[in-house]
Structure formats: structure tokens, C-alpha cells
SEFIZA-3560 file (N, C-alpha, C; in Angstrom, 3 decimals):
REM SEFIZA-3560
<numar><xx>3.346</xx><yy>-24.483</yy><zz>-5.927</zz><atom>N</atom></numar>
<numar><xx>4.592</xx><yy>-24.078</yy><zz>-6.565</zz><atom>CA</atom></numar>
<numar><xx>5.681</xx><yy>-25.045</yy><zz>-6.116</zz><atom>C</atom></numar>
<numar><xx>6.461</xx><yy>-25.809</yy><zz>-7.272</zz><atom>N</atom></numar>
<numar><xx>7.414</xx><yy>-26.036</yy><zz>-6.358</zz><atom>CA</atom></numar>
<numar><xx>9.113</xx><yy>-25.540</yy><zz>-6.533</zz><atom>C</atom></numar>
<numar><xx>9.309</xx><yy>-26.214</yy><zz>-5.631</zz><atom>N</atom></numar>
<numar><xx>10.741</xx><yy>-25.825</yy><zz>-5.032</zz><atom>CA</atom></numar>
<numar><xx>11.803</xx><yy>-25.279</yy><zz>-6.672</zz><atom>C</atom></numar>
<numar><xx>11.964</xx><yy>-26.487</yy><zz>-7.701</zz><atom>N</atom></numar>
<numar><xx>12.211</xx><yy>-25.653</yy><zz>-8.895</zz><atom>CA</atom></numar>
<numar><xx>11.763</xx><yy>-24.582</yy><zz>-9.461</zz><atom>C</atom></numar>
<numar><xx>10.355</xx><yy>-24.626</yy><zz>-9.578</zz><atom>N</atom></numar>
<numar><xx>10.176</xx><yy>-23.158</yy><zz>-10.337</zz><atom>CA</atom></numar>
<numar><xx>9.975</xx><yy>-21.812</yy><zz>-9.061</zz><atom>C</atom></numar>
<numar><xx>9.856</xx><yy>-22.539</yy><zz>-8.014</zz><atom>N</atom></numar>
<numar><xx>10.534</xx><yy>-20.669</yy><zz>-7.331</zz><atom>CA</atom></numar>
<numar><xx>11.582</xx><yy>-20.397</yy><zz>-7.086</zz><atom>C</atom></numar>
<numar><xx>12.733</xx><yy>-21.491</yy><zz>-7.458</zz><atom>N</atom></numar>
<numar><xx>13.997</xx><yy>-20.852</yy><zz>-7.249</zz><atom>CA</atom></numar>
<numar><xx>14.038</xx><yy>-20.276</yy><zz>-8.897</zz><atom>C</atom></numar>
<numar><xx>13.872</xx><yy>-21.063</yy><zz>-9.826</zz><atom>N</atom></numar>
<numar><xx>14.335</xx><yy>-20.584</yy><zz>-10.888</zz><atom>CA</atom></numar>
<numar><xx>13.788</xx><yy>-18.840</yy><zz>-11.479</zz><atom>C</atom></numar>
<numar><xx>12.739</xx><yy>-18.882</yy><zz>-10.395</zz><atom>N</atom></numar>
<numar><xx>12.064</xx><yy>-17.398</yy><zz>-10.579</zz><atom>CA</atom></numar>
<numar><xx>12.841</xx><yy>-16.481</yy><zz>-9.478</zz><atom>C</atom></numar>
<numar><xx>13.406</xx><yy>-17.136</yy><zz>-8.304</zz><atom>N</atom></numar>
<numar><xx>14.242</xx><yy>-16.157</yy><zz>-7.805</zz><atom>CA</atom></numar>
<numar><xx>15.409</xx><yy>-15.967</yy><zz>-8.560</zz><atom>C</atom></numar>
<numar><xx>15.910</xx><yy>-16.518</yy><zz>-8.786</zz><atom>N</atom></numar>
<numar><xx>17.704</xx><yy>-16.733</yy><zz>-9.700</zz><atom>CA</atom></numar>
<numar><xx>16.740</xx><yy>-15.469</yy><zz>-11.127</zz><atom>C</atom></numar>
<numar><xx>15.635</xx><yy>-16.036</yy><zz>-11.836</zz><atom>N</atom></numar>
<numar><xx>16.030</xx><yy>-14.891</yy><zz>-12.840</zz><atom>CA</atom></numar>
<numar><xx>15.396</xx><yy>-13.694</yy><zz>-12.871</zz><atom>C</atom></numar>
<numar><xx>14.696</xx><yy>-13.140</yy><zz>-11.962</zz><atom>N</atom></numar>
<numar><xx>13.611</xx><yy>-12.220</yy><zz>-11.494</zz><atom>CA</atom></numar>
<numar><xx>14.829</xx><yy>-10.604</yy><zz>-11.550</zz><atom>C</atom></numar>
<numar><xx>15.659</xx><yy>-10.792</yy><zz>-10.440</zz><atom>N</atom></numar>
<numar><xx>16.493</xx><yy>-10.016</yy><zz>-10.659</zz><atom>CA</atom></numar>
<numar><xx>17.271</xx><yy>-9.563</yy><zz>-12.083</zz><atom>C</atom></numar>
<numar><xx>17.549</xx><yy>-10.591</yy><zz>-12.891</zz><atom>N</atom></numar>
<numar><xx>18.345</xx><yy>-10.727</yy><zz>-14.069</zz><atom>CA</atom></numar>
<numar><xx>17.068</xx><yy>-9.467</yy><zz>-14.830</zz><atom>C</atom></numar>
<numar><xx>15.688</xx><yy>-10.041</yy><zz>-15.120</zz><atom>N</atom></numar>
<numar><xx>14.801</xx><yy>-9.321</yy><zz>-15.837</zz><atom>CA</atom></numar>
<numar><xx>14.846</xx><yy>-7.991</yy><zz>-15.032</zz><atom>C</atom></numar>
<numar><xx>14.813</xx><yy>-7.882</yy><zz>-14.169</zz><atom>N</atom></numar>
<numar><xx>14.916</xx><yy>-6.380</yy><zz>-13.217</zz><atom>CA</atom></numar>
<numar><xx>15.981</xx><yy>-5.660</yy><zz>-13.712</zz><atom>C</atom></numar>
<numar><xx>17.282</xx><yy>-6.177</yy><zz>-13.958</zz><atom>N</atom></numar>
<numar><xx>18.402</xx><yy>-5.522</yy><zz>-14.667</zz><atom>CA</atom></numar>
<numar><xx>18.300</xx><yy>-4.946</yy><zz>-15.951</zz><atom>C</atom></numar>
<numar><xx>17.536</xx><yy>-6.096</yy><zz>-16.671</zz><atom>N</atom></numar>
<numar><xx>17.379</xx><yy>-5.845</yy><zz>-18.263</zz><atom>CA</atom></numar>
<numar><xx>16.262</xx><yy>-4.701</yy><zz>-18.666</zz><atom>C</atom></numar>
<numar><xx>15.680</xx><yy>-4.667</yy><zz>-17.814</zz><atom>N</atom></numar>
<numar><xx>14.208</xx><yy>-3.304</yy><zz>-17.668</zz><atom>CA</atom></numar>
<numar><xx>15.095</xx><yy>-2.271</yy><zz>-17.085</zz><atom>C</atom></numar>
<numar><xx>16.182</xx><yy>-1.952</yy><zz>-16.094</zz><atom>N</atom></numar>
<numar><xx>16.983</xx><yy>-1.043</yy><zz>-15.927</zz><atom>CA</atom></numar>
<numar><xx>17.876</xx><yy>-0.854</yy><zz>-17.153</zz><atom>C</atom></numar>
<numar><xx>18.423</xx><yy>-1.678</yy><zz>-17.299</zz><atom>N</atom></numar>
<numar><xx>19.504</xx><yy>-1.188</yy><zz>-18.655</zz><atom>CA</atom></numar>
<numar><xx>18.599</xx><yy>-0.685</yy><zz>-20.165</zz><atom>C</atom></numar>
<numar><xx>17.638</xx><yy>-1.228</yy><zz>-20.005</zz><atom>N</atom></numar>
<numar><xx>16.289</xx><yy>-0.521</yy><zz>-21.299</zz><atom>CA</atom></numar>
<numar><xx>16.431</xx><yy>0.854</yy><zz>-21.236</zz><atom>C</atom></numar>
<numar><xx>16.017</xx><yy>1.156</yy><zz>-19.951</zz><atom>N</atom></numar>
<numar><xx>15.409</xx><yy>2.205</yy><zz>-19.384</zz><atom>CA</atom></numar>
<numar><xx>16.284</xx><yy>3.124</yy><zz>-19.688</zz><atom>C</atom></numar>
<numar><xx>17.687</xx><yy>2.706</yy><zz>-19.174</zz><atom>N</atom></numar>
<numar><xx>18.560</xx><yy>4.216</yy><zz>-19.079</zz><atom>CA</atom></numar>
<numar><xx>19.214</xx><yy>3.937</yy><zz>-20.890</zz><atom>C</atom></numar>
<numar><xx>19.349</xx><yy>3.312</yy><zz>-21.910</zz><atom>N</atom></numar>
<numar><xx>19.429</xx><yy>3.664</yy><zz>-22.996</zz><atom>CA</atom></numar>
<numar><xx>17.965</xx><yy>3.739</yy><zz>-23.305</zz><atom>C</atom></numar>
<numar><xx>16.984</xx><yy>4.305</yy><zz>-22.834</zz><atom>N</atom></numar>
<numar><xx>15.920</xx><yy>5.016</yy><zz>-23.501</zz><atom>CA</atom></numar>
<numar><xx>15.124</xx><yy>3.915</yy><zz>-25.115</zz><atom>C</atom></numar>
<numar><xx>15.517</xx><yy>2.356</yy><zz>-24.547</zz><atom>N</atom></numar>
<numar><xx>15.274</xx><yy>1.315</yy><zz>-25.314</zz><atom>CA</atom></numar>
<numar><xx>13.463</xx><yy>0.481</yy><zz>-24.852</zz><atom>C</atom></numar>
<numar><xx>12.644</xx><yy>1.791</yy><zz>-25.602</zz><atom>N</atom></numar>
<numar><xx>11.296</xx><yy>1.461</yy><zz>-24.853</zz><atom>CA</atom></numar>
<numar><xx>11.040</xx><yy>0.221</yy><zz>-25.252</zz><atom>C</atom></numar>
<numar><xx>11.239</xx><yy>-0.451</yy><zz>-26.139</zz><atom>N</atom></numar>
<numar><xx>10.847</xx><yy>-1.628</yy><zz>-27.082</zz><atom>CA</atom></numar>
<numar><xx>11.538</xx><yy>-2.839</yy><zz>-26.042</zz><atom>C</atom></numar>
<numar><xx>12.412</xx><yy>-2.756</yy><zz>-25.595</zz><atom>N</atom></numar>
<numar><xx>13.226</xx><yy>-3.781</yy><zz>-24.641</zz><atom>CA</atom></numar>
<numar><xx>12.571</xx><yy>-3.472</yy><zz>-23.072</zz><atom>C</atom></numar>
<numar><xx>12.539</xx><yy>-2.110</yy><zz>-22.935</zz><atom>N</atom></numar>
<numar><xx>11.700</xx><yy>-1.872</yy><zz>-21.447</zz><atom>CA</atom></numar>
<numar><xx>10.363</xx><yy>-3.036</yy><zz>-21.592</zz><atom>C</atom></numar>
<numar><xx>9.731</xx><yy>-3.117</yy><zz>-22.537</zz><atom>N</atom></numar>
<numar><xx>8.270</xx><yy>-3.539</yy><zz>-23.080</zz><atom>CA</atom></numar>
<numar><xx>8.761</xx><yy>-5.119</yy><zz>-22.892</zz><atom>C</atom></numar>
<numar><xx>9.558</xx><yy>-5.455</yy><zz>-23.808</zz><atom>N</atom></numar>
<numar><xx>9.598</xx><yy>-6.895</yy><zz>-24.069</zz><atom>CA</atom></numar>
<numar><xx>10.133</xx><yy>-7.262</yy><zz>-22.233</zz><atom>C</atom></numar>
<numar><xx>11.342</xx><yy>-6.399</yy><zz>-21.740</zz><atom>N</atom></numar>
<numar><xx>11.342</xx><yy>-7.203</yy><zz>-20.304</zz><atom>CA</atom></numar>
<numar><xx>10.130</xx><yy>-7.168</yy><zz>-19.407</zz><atom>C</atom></numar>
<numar><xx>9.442</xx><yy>-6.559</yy><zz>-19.142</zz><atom>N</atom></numar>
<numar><xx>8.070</xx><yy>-5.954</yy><zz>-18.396</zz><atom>CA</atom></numar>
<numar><xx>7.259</xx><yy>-7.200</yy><zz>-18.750</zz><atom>C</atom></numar>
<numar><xx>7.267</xx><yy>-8.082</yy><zz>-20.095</zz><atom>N</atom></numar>
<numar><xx>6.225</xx><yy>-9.022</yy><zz>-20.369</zz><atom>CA</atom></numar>
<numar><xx>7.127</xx><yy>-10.245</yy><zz>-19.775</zz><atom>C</atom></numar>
<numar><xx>8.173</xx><yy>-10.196</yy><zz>-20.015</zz><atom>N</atom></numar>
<numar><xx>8.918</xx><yy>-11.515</yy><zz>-19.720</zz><atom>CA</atom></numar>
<numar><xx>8.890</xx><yy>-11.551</yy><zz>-18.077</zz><atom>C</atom></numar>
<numar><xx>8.854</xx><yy>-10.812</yy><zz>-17.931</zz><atom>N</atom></numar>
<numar><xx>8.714</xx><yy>-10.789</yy><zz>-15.730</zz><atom>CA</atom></numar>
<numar><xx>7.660</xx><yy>-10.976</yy><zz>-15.805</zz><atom>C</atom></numar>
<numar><xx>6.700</xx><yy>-10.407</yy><zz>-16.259</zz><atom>N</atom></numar>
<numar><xx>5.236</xx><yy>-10.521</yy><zz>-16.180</zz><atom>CA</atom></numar>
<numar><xx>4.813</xx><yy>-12.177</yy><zz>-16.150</zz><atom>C</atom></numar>
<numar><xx>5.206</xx><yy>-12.915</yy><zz>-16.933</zz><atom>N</atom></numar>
<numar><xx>4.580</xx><yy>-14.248</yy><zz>-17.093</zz><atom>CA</atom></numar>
<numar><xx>5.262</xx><yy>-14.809</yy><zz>-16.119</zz><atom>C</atom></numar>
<numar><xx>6.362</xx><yy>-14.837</yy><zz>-15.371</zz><atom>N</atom></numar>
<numar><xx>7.209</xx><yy>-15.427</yy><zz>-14.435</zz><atom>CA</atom></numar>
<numar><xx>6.442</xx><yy>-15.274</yy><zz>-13.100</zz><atom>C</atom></numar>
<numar><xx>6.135</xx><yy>-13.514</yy><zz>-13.371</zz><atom>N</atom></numar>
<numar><xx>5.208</xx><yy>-13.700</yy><zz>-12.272</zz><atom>CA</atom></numar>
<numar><xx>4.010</xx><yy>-14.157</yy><zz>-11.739</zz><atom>C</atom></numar>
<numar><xx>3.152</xx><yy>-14.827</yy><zz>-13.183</zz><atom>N</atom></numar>
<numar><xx>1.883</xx><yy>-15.317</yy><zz>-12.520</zz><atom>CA</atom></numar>
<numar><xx>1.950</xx><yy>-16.840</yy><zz>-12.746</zz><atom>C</atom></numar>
<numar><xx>3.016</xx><yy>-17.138</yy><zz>-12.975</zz><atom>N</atom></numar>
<numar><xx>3.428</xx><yy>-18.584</yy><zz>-12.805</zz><atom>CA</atom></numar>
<numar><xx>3.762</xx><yy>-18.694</yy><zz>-10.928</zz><atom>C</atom></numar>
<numar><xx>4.458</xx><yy>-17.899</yy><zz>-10.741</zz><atom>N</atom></numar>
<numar><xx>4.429</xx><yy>-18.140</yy><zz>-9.246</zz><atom>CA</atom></numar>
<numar><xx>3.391</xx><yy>-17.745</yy><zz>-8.110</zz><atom>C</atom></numar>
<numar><xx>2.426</xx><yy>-17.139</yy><zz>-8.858</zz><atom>N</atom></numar>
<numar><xx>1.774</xx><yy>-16.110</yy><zz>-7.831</zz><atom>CA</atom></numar>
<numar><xx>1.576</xx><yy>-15.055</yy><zz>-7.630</zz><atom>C</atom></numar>
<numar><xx>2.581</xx><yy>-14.348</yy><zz>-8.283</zz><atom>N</atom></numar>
<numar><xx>2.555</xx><yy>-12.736</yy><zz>-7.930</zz><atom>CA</atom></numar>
<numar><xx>1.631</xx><yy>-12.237</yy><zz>-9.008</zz><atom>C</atom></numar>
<numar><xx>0.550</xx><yy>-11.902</yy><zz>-8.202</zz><atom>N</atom></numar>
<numar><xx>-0.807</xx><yy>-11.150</yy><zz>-8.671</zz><atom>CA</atom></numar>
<numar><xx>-0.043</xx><yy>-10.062</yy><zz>-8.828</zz><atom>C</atom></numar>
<numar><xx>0.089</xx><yy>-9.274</yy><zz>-7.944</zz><atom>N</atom></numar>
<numar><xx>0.453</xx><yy>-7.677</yy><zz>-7.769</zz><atom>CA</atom></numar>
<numar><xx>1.722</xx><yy>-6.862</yy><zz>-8.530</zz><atom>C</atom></numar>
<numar><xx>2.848</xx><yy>-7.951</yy><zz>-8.585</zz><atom>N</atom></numar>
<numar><xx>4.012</xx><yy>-7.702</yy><zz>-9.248</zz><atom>CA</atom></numar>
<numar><xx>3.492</xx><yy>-7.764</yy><zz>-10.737</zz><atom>C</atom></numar>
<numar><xx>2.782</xx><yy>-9.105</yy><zz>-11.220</zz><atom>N</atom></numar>
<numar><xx>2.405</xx><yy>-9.387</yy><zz>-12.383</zz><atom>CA</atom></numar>
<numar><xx>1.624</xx><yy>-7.787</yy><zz>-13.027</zz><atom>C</atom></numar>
<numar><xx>0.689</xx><yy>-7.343</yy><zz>-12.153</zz><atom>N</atom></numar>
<numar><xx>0.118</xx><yy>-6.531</yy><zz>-12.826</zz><atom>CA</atom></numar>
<numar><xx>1.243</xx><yy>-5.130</yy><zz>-12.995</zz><atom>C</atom></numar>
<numar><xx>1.924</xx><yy>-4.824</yy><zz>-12.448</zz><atom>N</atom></numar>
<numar><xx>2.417</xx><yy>-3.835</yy><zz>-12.505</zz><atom>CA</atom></numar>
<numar><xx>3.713</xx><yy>-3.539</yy><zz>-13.377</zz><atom>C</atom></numar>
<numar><xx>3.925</xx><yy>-5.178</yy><zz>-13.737</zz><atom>N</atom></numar>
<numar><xx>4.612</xx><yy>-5.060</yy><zz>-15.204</zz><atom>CA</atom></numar>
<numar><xx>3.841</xx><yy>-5.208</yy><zz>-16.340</zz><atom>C</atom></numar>
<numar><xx>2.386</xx><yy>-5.119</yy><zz>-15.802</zz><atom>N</atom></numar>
<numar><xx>1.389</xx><yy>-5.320</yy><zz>-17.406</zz><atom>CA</atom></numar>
<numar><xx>1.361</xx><yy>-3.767</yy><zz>-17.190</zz><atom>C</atom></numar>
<numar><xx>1.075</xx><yy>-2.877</yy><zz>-16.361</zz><atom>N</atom></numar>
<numar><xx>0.934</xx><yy>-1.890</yy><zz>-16.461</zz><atom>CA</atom></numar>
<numar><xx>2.719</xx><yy>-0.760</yy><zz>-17.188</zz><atom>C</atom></numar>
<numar><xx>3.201</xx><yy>-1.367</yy><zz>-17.137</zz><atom>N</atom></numar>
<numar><xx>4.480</xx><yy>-0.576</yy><zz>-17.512</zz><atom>CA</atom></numar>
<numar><xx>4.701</xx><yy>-0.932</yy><zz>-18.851</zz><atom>C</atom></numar>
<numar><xx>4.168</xx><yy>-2.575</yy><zz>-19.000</zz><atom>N</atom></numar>
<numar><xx>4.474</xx><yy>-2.588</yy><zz>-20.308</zz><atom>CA</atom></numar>
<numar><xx>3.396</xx><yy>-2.148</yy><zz>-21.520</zz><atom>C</atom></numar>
<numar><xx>1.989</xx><yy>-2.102</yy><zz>-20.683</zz><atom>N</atom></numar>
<numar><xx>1.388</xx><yy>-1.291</yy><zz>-21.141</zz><atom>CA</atom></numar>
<numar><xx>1.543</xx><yy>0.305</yy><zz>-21.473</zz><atom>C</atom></numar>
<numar><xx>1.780</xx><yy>1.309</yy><zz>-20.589</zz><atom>N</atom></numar>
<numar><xx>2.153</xx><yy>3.000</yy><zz>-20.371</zz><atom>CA</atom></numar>
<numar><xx>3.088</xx><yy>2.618</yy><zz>-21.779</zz><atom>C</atom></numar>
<numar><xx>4.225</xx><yy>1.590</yy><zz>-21.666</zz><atom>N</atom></numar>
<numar><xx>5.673</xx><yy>2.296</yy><zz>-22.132</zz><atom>CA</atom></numar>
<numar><xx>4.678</xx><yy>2.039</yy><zz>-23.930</zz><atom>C</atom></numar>
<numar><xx>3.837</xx><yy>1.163</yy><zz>-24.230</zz><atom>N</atom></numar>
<numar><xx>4.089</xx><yy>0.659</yy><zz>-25.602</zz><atom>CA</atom></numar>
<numar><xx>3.078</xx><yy>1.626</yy><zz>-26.171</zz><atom>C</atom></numar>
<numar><xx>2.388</xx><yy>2.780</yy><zz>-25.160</zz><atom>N</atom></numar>
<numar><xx>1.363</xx><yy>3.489</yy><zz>-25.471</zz><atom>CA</atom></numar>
<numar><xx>1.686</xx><yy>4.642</yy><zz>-25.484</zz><atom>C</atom></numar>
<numar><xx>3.181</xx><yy>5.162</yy><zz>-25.189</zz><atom>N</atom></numar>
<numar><xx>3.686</xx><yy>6.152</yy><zz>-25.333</zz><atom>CA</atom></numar>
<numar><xx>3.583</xx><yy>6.874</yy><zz>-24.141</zz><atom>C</atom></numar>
<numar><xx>3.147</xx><yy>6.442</yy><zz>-22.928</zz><atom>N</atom></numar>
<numar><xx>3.463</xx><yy>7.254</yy><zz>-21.541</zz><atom>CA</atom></numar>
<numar><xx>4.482</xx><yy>6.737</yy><zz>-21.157</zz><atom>C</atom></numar>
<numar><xx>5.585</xx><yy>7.334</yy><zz>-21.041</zz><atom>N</atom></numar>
<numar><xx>6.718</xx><yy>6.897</yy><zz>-20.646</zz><atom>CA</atom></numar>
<numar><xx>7.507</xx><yy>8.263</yy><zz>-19.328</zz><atom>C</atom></numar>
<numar><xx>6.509</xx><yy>9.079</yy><zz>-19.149</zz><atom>N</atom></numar>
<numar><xx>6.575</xx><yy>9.669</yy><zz>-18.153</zz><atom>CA</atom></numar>
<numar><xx>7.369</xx><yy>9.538</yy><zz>-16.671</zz><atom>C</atom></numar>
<numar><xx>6.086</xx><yy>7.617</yy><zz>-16.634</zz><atom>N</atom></numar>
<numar><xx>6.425</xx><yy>7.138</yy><zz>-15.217</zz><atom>CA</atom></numar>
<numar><xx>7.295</xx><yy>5.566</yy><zz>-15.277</zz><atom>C</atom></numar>
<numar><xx>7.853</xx><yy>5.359</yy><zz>-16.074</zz><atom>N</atom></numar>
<numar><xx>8.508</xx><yy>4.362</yy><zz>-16.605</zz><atom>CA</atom></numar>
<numar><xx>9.849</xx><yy>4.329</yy><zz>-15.207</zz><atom>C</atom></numar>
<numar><xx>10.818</xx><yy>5.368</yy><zz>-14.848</zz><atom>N</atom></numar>
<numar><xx>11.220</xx><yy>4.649</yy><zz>-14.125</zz><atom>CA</atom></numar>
<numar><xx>11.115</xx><yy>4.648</yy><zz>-12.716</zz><atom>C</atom></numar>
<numar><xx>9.796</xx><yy>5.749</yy><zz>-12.723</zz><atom>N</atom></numar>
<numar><xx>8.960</xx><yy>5.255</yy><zz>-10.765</zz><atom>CA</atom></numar>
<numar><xx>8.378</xx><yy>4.022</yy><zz>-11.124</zz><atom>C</atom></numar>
<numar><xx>7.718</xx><yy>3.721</yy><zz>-12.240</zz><atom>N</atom></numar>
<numar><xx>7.435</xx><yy>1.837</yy><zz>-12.649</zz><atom>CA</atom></numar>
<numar><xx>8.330</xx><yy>1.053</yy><zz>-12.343</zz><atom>C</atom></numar>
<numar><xx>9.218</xx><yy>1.333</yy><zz>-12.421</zz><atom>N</atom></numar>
<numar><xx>10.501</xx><yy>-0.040</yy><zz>-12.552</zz><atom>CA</atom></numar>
<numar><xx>10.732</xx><yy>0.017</yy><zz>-10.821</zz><atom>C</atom></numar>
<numar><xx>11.264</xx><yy>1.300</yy><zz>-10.298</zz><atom>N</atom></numar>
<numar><xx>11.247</xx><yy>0.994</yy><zz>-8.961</zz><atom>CA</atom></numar>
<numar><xx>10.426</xx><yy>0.322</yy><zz>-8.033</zz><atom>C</atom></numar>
<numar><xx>9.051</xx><yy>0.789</yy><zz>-8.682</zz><atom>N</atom></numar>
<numar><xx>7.809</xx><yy>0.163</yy><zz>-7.783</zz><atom>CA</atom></numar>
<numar><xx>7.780</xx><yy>-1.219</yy><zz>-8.190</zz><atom>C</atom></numar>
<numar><xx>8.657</xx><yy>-1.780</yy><zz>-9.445</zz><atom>N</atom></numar>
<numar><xx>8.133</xx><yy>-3.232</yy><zz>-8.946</zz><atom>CA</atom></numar>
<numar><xx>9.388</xx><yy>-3.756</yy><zz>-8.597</zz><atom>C</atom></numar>
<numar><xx>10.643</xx><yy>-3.332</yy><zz>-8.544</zz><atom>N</atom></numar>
<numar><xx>11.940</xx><yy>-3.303</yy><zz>-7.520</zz><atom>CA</atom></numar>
<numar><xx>11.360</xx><yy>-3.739</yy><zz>-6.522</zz><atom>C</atom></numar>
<numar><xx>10.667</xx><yy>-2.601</yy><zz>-6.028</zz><atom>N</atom></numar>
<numar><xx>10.196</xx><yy>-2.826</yy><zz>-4.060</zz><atom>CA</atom></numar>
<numar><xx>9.455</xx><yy>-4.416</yy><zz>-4.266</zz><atom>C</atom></numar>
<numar><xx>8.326</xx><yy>-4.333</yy><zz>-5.353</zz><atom>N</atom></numar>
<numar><xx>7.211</xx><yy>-5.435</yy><zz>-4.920</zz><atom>CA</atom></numar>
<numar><xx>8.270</xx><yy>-6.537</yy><zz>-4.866</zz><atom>C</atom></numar>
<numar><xx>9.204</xx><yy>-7.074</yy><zz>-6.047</zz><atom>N</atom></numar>
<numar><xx>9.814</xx><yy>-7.644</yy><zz>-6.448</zz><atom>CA</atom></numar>
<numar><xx>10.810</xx><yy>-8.634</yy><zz>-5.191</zz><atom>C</atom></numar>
<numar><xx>10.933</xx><yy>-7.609</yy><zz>-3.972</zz><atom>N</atom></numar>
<numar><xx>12.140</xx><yy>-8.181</yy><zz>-2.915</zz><atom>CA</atom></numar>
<numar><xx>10.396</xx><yy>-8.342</yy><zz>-2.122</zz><atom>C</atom></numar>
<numar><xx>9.582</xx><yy>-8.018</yy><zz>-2.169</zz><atom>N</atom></numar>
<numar><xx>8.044</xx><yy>-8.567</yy><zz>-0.940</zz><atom>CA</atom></numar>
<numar><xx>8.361</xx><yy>-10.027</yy><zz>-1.839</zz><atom>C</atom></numar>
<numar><xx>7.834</xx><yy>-10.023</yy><zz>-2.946</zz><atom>N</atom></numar>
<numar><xx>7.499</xx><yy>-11.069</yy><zz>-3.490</zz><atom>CA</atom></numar>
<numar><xx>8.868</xx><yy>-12.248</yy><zz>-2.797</zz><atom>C</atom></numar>
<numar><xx>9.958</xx><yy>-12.164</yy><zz>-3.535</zz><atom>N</atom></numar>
<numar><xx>11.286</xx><yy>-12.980</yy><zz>-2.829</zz><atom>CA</atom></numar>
<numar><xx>10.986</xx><yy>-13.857</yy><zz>-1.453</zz><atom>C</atom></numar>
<numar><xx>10.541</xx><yy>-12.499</yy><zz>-0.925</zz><atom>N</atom></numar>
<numar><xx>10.648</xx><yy>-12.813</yy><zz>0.806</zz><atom>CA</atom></numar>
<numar><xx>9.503</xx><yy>-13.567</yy><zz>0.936</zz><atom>C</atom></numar>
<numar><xx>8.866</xx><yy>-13.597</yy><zz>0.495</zz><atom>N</atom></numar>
<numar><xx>7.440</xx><yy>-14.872</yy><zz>0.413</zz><atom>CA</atom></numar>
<numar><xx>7.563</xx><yy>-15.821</yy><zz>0.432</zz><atom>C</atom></numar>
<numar><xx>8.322</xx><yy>-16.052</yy><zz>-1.552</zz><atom>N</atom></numar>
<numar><xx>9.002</xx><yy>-16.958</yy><zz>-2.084</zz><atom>CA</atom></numar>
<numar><xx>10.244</xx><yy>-17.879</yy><zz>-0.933</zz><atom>C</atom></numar>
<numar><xx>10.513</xx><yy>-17.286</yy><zz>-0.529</zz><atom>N</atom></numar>
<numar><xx>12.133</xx><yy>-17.332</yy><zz>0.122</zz><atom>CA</atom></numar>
<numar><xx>11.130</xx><yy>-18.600</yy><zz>1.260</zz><atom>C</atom></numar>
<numar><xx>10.348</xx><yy>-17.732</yy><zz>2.100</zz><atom>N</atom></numar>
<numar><xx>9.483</xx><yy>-18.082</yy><zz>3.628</zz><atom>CA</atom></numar>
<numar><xx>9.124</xx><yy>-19.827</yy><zz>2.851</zz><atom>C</atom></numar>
<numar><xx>8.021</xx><yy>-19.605</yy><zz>1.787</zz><atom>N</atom></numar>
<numar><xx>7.436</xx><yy>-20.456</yy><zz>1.410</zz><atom>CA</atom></numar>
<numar><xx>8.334</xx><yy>-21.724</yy><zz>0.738</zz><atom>C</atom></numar>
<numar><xx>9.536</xx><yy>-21.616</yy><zz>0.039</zz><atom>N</atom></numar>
<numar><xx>10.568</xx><yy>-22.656</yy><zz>0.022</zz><atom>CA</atom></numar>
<numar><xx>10.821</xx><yy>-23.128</yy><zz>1.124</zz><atom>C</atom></numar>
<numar><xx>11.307</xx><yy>-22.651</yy><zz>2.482</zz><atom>N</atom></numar>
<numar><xx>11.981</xx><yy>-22.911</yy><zz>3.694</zz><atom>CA</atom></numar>
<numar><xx>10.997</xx><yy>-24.061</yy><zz>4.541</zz><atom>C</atom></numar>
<numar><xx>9.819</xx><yy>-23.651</yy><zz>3.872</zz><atom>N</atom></numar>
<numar><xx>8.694</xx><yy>-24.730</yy><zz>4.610</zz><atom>CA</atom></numar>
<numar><xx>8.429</xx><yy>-25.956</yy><zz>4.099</zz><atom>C</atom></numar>
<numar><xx>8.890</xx><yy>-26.029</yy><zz>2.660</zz><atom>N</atom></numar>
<numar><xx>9.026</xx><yy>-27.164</yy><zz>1.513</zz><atom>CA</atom></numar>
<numar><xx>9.926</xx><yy>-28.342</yy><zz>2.274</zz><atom>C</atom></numar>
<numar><xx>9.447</xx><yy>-29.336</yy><zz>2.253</zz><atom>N</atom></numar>
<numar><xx>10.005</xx><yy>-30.406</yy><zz>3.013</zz><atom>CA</atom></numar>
<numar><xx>10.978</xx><yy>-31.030</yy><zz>1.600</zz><atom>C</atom></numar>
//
């Protein structure tokens, strides 16, 4: 990975985290869906196995009509989202 594309995934990681919150609370499943894929590919461009899947899984539930757990989804990849960073963050700092 380098030094450009993990900053540019830190700088917009959050931004997509916002846009899956603001979906969410206008009840905009179609935008919950489309942000969930757009993090999704960001994330396996950098690595994140685990984050990656868990926006395939949300954007999966939401486009299948479980929307139950949509925003314990969004939190849970909140949390992964700042692991992932702090990786990201470690693994820049070592970049010569």
C-alpha cells in the first residue's frame, strides 16, 4: 500500500461513514446501500478484509430488506473502521 492511497482512504473513510449515517437516519436504504459498497471497495484496496466484509454484509441485509440491524451495522463498522485507521496510521509512520 502506499503512502497515497492510505491516506486518501483515511481522509475519505470517515466522509463514507457520515454518508451511511445521514442514509440511515433519513431512512434512505438505497444511499445506506450505495455508501456500504463505496467503503466496501476502499476497503479491500487497502486491506481491510474484515471492515470490507461487513459493509458487504450491510449492504447486503439493507438491499434484501433486513434492515432491522442496519444501525448496530453501521456502528460495528464505526468501531472496525478506527482498528482499521490505527493500522493504517502505524503502517504509514513506518513508510520511509
Amino acid at each position: 500500500m502506499t503512502r497515497r492511497i492510505a491516506t486518501a482512504f483515511l481522509t475519505d473513510a470517515p466522509v463514507k461513514i457520515n454518508a451511511l449515517r445521514e442514509a440511515l437516519a433519513e431512512s434512505d436504504f438505497e444511499a445506506v446501500s450505495m455508501a456500504a459498497h463505496n467503503l466496501k471497495g476502499g476497503c479491500w484496496y487497502v486491506g481491510a478484509a474484515r471492515l470490507a466484509e461487513l459493509c458487504a454484509l450491510l449492504e447486503d441485509n439493507v438491499e434484501s430488506g433486513n434492515l432491522s440491524d442496519a444501525a448496530s451495522s453501521v456502528s460495528g463498522i464505526e468501531t472496525e473502521l478506527e482498528a482499521v485507521r490505527e493500522a493504517v496510521a502505524k503502517a504509514l509512520s513506518s513508510i520511509t
